[in-house]
C-alpha angles and dihedrals in degrees: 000000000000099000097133105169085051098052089043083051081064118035085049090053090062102046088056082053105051098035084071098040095044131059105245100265097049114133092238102061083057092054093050087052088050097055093043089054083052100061092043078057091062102042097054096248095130091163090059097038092056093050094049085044094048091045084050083052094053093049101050093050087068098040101036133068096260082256109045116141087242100066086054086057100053090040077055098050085040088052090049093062093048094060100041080053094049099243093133114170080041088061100042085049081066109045086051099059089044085056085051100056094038089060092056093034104039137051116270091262104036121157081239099065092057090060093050092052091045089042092053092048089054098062090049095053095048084049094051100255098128094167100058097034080064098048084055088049094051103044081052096049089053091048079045096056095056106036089040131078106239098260102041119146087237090066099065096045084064100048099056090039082063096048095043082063097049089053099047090055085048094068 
C-alpha cells in the first residue's frame, strides 16, 4: 500500500517483541530484520536496508545450516542494494556467493538460479562488461526456459536484458 512508516511502526514493534521473547539467533529475528530491510528498499533508503539484510545475514548464519536457501536469498537482497547504490563489484560479490549457495542447496534447474545469473549479469553490465553480463543473461534464459511455463513474464526479462546487451556493444 505504500505506508512505509506504518508498516516500519510495526515491524519494528515486533522485533522489540520478539527480541525479548527469542533468544538472539532465533529465525525469526532474521526475518523481522528482513522485512524491515524491505521496506527501507522501497523507500529508497539503501543505507538502512543493507544494515537490517546484513543483520538478517548474521543471524541466519547462526541459526541456519552454512548452506540453507535462505541465506542465498539475503546475499541476493544485500546484492541488490549494492547495486541500486552503485556499489557494483560489491553487488556482484554478492550475487556470487548467493550463486554459490543456491548450486549446492537447489536442483540443477531451479527458478533461482535464473535470478543469480540475471542478477550477475546485471552488475556486469552496470560495470561495462557487456560480454560477460551476456553470458549471465543468457545462462539464466536457458534455466528459464526450462523451469519456466512459455509465456512467463521472466522470459521476457531475459530477453530484453539480452538485447539490451547486444545494443550497448553495438555502439
Amino acid at each position: 500500500m505504500g505506508e512505509y512508516s506504518k508498516a516500519l511502526s510495526s515491524l519494528e514493534r515486533s522485533l522489540e517483541i520478539r527480541k525479548i521473547a527469542l533468544p538472539p539467533n532465533h529465525s525469526s529475528l532474521a526475518l523481522s530484520y528482513n522485512n524491515i530491510g524491505s521496506v527501507y528498499y522501497n523507500m529508497g533508503e539503501y543505507s538502512k536496508a543493507l544494515l537490517s539484510y546484513e543483520r538478517t545475514l548474521e543471524i541466519q548464519k547462526l541459526a541456519l545450516t552454512p548452506n540453507h536457501p535462505d541465506l542465498a536469498t539475503s546475499y541476493n537482497n544485500i546484492g541488490v542494494v549494492y547495486d541500486n547504490m552503485s556499489e557494483y563489484s560489491k553487488a556482484l560479490s554478492s550475487y556470487e556467493r548467493s550463486l554459490e549457495i543456491r548450486k549446492i542447496a537447489l536442483s540443477r534447474n531451479h527458478p533461482d538460479f535464473a535470478q543469480s545469473y540475471n542478477n550477475i549479469g546485471l552488475a556486469y553490465y552496470n560495470m561495462g562488461e557487456y560480454s560477460k553480463a551476456l553470458l549471465s543473461y543468457e545462462r539464466s534464459l536457458e534455466i528459464r526456459k526450462i523451469a519456466l511455463s512459455p509465456n512467463h513474464p521472466d522470459l521476457a526479462t531475459s530477453y530484453n536484458n539480452i538485447g539490451a546487451v547486444y545494443d550497448k556493444m553495438s555502439k
